[in-house]
FITIRO-249251 format. One record per residue: residue number from 1; residue in one letter; x, y, z of N, C-alpha, C in turn. Coordinates in Angstrom, 2 decimals, padded with zeros to 5 digits, always signed. Example, Ala and Ser with C-alpha at 12.3 -4.5 7.8 and 13.67 -1.06 7.14 Angstrom:
2
1,A,+013.19,-005.69,+007.80,+012.30,-004.50,+007.80,+013.20,-003.30,+007.80 .
2,S,+012.85,-002.25,+007.08,+013.67,-001.06,+007.14,+012.90,+000.03,+007.87 .
This chain:
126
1,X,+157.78,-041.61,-001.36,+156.68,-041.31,-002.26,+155.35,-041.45,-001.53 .
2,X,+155.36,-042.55,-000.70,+154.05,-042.28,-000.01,+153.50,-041.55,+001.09 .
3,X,+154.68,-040.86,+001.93,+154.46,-039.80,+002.33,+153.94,-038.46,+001.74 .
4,X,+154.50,-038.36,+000.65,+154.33,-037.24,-000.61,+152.98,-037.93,-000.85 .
5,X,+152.60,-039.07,-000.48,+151.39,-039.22,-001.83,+151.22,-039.15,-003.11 .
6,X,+152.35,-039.63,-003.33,+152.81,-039.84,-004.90,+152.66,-041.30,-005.32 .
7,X,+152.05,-041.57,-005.90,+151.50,-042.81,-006.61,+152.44,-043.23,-007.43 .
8,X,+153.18,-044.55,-007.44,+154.55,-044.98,-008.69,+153.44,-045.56,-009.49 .
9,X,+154.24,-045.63,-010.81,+153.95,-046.00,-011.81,+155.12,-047.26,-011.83 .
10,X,+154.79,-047.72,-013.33,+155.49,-048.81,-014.03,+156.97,-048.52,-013.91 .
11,X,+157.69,-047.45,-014.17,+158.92,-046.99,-014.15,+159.57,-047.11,-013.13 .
12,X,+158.59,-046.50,-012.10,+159.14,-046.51,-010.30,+159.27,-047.81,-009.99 .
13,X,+158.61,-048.67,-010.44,+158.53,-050.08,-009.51,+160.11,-050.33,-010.60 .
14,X,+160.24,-050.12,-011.70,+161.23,-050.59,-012.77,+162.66,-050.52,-012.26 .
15,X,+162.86,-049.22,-011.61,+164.03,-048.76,-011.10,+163.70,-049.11,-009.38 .
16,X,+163.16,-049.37,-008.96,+163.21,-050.26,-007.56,+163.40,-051.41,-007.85 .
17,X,+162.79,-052.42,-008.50,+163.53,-053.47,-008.80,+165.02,-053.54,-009.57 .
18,X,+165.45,-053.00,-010.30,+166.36,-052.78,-010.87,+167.24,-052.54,-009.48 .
19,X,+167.24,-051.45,-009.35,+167.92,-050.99,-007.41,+168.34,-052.05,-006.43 .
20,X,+167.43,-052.87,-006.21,+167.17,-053.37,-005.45,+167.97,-055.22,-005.86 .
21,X,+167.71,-055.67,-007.02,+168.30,-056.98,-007.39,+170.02,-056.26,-007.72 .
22,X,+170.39,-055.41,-008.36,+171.91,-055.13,-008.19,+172.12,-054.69,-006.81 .
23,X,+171.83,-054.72,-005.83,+172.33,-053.97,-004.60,+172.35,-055.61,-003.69 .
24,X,+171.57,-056.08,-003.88,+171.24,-057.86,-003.70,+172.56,-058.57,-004.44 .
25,X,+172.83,-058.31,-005.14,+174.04,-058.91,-006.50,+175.20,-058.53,-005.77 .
26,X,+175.50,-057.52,-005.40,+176.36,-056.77,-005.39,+176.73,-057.12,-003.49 .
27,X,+175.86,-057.40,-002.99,+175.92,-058.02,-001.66,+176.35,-059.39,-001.48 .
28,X,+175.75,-059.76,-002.89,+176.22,-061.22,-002.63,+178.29,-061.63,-002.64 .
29,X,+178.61,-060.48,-002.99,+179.65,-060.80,-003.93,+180.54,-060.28,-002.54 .
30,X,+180.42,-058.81,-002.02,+181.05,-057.85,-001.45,+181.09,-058.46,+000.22 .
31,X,+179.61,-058.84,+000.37,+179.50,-058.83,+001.93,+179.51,-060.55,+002.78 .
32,X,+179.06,-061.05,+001.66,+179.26,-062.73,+001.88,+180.19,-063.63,+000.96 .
33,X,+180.83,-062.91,+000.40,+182.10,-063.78,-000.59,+181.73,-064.70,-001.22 .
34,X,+180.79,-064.70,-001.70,+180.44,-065.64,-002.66,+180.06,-065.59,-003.82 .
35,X,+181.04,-066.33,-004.83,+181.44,-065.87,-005.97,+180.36,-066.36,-007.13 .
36,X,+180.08,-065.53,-007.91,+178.36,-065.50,-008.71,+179.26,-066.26,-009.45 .
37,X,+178.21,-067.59,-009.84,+178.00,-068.51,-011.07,+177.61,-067.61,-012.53 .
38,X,+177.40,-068.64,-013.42,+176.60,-068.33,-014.56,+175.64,-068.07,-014.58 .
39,X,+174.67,-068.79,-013.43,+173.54,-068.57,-013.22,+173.03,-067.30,-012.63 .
40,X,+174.41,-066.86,-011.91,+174.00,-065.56,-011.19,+173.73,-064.62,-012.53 .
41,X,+174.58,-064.63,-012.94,+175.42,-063.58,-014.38,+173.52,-063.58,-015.33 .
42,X,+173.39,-064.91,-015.24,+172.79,-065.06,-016.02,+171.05,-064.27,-015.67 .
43,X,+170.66,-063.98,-014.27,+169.83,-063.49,-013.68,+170.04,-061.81,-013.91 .
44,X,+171.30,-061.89,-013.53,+171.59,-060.15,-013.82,+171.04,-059.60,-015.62 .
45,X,+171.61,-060.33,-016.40,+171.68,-060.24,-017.37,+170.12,-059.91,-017.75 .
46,X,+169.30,-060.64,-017.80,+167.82,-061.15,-017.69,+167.54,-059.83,-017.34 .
47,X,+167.59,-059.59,-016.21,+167.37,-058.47,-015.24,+167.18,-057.08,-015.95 .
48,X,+168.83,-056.89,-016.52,+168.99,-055.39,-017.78,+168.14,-055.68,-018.76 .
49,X,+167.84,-056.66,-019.23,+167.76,-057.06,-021.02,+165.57,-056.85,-020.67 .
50,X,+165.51,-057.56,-019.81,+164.02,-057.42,-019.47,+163.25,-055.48,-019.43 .
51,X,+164.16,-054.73,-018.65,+164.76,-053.82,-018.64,+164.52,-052.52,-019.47 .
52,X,+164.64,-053.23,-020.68,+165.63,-052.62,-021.87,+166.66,-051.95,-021.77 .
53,X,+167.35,-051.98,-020.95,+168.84,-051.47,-020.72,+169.58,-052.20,-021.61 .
54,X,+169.77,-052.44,-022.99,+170.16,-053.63,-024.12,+171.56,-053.51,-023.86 .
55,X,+172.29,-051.57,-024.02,+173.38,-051.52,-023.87,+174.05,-052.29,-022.28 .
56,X,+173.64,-051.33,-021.56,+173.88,-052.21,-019.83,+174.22,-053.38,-020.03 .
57,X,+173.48,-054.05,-020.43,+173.22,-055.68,-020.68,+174.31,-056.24,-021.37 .
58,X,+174.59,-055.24,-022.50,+176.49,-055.76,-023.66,+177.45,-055.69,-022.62 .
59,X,+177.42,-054.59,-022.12,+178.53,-053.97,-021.46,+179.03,-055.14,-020.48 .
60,X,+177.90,-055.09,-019.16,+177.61,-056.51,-018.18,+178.29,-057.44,-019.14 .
61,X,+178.17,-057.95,-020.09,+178.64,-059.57,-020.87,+179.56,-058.91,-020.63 .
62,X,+180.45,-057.93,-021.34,+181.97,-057.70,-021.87,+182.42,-057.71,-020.83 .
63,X,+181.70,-057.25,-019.84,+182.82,-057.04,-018.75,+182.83,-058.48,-017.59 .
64,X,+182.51,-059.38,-018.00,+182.05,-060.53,-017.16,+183.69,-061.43,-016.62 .
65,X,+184.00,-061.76,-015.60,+185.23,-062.10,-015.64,+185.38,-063.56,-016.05 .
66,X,+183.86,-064.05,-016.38,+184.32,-065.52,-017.17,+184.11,-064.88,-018.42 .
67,X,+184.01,-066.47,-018.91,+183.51,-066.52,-020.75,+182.16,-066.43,-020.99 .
68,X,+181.13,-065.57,-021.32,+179.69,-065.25,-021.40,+179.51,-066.86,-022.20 .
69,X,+178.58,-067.32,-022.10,+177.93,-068.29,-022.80,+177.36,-068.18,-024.05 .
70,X,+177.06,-069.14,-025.19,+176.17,-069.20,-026.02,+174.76,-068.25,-025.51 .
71,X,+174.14,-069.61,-024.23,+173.22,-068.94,-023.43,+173.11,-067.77,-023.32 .
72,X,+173.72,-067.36,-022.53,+173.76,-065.36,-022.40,+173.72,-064.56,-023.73 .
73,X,+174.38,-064.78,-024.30,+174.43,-064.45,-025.65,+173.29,-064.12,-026.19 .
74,X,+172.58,-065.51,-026.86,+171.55,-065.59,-027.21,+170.07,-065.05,-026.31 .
75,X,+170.53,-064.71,-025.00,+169.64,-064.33,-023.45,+169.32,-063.00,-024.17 .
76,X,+170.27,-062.14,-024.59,+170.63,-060.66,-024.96,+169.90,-060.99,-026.50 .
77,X,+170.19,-061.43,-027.28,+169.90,-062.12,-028.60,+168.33,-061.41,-028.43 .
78,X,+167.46,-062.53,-027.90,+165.79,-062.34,-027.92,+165.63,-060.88,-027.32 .
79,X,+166.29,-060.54,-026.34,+166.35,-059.15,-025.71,+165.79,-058.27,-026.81 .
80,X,+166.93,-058.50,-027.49,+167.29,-057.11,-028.96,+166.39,-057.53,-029.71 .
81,X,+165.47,-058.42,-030.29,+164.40,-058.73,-030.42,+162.92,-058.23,-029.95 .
82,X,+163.19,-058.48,-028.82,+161.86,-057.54,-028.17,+161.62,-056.20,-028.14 .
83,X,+162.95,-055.70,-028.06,+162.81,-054.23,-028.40,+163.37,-053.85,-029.08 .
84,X,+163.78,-054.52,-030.38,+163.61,-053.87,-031.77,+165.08,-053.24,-031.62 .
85,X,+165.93,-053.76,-030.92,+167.62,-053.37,-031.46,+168.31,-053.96,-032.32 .
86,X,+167.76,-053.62,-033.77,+168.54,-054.65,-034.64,+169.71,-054.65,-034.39 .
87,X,+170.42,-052.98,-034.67,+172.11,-053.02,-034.45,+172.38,-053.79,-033.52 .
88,X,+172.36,-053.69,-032.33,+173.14,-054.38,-030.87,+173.02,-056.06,-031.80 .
89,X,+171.26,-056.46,-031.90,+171.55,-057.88,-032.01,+172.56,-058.18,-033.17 .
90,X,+172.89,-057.64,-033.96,+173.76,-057.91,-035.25,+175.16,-058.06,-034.50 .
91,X,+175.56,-057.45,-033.98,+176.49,-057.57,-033.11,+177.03,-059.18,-031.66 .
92,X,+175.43,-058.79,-031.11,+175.15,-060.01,-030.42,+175.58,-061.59,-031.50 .
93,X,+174.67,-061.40,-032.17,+175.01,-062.81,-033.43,+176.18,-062.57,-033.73 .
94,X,+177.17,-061.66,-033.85,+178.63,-061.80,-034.14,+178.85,-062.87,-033.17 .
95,X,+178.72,-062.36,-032.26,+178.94,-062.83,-029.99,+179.01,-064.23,-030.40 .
96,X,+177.84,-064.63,-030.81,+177.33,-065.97,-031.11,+177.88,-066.87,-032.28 .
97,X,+178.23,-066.50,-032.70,+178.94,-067.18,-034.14,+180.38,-067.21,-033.77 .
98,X,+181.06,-066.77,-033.11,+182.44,-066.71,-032.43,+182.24,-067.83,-031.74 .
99,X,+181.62,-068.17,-030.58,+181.04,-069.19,-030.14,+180.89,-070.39,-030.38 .
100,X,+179.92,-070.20,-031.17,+179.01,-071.99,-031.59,+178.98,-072.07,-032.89 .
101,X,+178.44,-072.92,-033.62,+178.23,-073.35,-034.52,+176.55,-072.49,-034.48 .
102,X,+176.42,-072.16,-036.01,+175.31,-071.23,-036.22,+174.15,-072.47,-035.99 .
103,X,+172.47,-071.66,-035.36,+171.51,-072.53,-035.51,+170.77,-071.59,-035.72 .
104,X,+169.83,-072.66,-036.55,+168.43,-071.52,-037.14,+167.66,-070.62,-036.96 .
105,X,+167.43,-071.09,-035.40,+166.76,-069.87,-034.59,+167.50,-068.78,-034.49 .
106,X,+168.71,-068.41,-034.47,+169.46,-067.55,-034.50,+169.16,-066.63,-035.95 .
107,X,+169.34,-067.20,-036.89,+169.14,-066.75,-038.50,+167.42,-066.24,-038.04 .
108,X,+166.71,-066.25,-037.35,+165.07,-066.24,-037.69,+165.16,-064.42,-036.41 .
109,X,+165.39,-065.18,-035.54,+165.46,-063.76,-034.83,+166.64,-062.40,-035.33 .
110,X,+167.40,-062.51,-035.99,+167.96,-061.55,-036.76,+167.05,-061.16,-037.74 .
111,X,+166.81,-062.15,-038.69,+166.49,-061.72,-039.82,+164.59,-061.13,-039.57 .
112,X,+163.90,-061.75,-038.71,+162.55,-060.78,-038.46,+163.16,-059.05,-037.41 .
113,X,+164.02,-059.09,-037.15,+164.69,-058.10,-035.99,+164.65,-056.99,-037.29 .
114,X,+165.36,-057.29,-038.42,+165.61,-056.25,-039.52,+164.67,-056.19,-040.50 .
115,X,+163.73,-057.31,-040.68,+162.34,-057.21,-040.97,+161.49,-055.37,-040.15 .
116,X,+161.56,-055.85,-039.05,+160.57,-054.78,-038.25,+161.32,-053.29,-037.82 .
117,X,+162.73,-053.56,-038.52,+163.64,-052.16,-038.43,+163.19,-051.65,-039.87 .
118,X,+163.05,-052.34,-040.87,+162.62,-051.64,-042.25,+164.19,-052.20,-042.46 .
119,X,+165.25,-052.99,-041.94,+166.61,-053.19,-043.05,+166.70,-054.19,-044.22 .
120,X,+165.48,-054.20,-045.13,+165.48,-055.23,-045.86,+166.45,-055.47,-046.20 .
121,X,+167.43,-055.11,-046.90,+168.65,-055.34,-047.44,+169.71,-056.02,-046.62 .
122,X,+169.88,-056.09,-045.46,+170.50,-056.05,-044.49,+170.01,-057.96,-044.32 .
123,X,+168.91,-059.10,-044.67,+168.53,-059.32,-044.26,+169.08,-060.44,-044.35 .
124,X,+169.76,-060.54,-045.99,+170.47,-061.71,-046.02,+172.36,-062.02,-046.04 .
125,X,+172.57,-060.77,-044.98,+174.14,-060.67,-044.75,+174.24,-061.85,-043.77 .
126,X,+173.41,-062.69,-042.92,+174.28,-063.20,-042.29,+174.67,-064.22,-042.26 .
């Protein structure tokens, strides 16, 4: 691009970082054998969900070869929050209630999530 003289924007730097931390991830695993923690999982995760890649981000959990955490869960949880995915998070709080024992904050970020979708009705299913 800077040969072209093409100036990136917000997007370009989005998908270079994006590029660039899975190719890093993906090195860690392939070229130095060393097997990602939670914490790794948990950076990746961050990574999509920051992103808005919300789906990416489910998929990544489902396909995780441990047990995703409360943590992660709830990581994706505020995700779908920030950008206004009620569906996914309704789903996510399934994630979460399989899990743990329900906590409040959980009930508050659903229920403003379907607040700002317009699902009033929706608000006191869970």
């Amino acid at each position: 691009m800077q040969n072209a003289r093409v100036s990136p924007d917000g997007i370009t730097f989005l998908g270079l970082l994006y590029a660039c931390n899975h190719r890093f991830f993906h090195s860690m695993k392939e070229n130095y054998r060393i097997v990602p923690g939670v914490k790794h999982y948990g950076c990746m995760l961050d990574l999509l969900a920051r992103a808005g890649l919300l789906t990416d981000a489910f998929k990544f959990l489902m396909e995780l070869p441990i047990s995703p955490t409360v943590l992660l869960w709830r990581t994706l949880l505020a995700a779908c929050s920030i950008h206004g995915n009620a569906d996914l998070g309704k789903l996510v709080l399934e994630r979460i209630f399989e899990l743990a024992k329900s906590h409040s904050g959980d009930y508050v970020i659903i229920s403003n999530m379907r607040v700002r979708a317009g699902k009033w009705l929706e608000i006191n299913e869970s």
